[in-house]
N, CA and C atoms as a LAMMPS dump frame, in Angstrom:
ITEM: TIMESTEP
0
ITEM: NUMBER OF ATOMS
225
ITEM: BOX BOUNDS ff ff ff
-5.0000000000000000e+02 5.0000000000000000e+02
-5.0000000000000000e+02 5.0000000000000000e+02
-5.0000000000000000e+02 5.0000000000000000e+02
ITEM: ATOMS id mol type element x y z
1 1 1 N -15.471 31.916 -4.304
2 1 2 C -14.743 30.968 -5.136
3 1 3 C -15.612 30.648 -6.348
4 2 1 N -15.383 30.665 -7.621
5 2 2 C -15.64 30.424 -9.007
6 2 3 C -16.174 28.899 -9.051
7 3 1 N -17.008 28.446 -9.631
8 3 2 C -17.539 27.065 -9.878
9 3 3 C -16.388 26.182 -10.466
10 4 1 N -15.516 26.77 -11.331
11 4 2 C -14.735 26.135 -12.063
12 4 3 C -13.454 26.258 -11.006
13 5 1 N -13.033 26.971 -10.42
14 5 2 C -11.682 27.107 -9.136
15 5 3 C -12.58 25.282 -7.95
16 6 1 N -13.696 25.678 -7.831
17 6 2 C -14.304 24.723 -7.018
18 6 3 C -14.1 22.976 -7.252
19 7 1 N -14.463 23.272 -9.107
20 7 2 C -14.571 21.83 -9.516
21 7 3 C -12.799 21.394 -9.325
22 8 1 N -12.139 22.395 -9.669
23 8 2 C -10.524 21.891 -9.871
24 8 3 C -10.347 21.923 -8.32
25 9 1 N -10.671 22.224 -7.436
26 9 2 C -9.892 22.077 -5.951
27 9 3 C -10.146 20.566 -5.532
28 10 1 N -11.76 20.119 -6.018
29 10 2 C -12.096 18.846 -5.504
30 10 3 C -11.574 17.661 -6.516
31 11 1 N -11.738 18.116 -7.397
32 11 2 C -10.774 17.108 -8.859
33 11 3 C -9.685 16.709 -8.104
34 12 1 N -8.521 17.893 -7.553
35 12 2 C -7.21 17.221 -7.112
36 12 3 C -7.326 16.881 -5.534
37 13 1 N -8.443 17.042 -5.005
38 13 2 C -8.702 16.552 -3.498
39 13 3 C -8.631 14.754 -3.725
40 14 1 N -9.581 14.75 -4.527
41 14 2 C -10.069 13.69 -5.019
42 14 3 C -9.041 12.322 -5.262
43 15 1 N -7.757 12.862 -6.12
44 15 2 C -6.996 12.095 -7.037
45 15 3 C -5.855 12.475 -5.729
46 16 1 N -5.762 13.243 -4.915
47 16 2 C -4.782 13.228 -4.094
48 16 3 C -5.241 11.974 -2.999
49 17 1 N -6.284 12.48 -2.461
50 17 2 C -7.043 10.532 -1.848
51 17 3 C -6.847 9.319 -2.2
52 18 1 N -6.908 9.595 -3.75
53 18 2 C -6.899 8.112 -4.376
54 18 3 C -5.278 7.587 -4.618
55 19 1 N -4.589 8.276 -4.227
56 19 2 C -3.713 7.767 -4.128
57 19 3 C -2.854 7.271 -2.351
58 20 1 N -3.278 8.045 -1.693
59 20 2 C -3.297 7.289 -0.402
60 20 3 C -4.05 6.036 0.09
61 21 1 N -4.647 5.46 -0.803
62 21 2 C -5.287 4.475 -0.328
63 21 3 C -4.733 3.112 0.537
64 22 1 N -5.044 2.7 1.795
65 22 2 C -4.237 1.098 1.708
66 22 3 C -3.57 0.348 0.588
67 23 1 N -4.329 0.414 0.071
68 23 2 C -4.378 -1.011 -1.329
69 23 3 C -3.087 0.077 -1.949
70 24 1 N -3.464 0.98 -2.584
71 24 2 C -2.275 1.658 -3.306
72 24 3 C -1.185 1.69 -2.6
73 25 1 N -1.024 2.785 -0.884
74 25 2 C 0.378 2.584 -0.668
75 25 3 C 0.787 0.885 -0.317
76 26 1 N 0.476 -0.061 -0.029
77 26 2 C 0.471 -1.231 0.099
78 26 3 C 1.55 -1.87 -1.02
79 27 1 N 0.734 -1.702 -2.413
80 27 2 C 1.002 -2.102 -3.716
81 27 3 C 2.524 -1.621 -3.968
82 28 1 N 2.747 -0.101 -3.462
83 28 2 C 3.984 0.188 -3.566
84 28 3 C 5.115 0.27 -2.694
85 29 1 N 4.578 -0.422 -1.702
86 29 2 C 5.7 -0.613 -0.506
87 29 3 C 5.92 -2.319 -0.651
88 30 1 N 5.357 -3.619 -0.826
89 30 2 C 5.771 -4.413 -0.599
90 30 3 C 5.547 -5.496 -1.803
91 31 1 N 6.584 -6.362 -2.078
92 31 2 C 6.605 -6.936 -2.901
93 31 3 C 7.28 -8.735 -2.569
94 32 1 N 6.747 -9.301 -3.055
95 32 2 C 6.818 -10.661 -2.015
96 32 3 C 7.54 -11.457 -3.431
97 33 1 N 8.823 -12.022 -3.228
98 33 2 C 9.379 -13.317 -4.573
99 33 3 C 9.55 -14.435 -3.477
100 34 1 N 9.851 -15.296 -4.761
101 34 2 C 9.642 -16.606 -4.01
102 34 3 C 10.889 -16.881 -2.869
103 35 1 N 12.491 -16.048 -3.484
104 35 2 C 13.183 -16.325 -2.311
105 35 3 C 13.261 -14.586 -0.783
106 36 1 N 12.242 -13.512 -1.538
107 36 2 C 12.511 -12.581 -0.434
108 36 3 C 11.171 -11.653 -0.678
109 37 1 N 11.218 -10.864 0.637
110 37 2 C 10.232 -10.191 0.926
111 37 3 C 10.75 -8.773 0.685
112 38 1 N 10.613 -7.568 -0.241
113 38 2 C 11.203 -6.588 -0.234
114 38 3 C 9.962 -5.592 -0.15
115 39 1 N 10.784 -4.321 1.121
116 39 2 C 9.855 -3.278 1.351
117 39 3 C 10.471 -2.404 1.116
118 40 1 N 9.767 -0.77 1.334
119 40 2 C 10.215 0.268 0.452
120 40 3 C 9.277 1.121 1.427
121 41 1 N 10.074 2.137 1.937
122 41 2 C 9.109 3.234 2.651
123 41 3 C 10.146 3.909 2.568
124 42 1 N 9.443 5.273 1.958
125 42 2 C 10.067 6.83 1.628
126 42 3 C 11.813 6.322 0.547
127 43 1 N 12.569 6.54 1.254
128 43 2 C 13.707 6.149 0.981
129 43 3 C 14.395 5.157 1.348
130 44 1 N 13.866 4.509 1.692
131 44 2 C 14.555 3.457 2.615
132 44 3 C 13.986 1.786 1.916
133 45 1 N 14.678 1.016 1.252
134 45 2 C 14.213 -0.587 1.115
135 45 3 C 15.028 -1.591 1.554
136 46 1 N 14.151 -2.431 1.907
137 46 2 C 14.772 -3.219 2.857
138 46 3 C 14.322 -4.932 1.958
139 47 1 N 15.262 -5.681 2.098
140 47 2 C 15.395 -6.923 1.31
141 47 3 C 15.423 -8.579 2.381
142 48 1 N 14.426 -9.468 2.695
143 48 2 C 14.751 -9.719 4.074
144 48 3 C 14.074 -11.244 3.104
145 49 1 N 15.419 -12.288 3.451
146 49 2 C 15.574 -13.578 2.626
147 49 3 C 14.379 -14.242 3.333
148 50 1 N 13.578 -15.39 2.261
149 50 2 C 12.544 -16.579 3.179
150 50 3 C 13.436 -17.453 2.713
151 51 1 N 12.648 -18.375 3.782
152 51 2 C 13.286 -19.863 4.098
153 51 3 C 12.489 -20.275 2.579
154 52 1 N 13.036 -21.536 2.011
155 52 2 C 12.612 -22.112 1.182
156 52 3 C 11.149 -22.869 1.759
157 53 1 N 10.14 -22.918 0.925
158 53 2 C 9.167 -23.502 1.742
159 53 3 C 8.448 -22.999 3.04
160 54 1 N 9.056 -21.728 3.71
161 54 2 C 8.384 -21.315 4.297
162 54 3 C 7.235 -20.533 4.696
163 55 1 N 6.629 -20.785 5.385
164 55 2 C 5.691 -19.61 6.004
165 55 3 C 5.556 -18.076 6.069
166 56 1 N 4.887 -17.108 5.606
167 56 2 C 4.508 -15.738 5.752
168 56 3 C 3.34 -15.177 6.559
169 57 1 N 3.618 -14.454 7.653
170 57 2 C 2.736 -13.965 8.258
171 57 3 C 2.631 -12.786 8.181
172 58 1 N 1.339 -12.304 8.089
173 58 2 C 1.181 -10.698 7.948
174 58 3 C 0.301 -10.73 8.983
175 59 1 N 0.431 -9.304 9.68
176 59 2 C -0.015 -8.619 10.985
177 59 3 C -0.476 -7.844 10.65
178 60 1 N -1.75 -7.065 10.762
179 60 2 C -2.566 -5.721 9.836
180 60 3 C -3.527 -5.266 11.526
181 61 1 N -3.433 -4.218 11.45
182 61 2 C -3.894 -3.429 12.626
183 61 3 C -4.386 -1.722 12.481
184 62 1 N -5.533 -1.724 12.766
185 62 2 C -6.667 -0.691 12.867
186 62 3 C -7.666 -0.354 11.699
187 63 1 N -7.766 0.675 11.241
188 63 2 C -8.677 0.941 10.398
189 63 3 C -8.298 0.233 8.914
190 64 1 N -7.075 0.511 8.805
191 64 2 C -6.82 0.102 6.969
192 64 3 C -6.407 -1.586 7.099
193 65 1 N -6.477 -1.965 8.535
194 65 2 C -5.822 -3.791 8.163
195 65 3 C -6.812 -4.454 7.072
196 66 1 N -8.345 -4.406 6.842
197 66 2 C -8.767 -5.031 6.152
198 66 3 C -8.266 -4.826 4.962
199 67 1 N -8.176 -3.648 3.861
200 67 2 C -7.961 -3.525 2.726
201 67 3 C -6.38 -3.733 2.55
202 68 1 N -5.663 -3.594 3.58
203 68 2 C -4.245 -4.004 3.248
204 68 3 C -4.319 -5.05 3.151
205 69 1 N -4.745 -6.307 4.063
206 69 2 C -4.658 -7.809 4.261
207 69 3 C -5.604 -8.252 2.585
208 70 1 N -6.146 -7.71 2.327
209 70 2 C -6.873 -8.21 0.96
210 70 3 C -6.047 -7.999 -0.118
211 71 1 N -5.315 -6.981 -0.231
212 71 2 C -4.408 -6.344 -1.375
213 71 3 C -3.361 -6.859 -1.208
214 72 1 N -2.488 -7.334 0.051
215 72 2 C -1.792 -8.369 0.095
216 72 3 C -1.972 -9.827 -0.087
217 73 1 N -3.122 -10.205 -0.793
218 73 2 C -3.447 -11.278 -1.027
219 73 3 C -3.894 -12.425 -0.433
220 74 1 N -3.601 -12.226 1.279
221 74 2 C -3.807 -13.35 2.717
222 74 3 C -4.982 -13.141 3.173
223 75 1 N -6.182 -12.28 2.532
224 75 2 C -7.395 -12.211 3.497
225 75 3 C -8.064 -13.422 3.101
């Protein structure tokens, strides 16, 4: 393999990672307004009303809960 085939395989290794990140898919799956919580995975979004004044709990579990729970703003 060529130095330059090498540098471009890890360039898009690289930027293909950085986009799987917690924090990134996180950022683009959930979005919190003041009257609803809307999520988004693959094709599918889902729109789910809060109580006025109420409470939000987030549940984060295994390796990525820390950086999700931070990027969701509740850590």
């Amino acid at each position: 393999m060529s130095a330059s085939l090498r540098q471009t395989a890890v360039a898009l290794y690289r930027q293909g990672l950085a986009r799987i990140t917690p924090e990134t898919l996180l950022r683009q799956a959930l979005r919190v307004e003041p009257a609803a919580l809307e999520l988004a995975f693959l094709d599918r979004r889902e729109r789910i009303a809060l109580a006025p004044g109420g409470r939000l709990w987030v549940l984060c579990i295994g390796k990525a809960a820390a950086p999700m729970a931070e990027e969701a703003g509740w850590w």
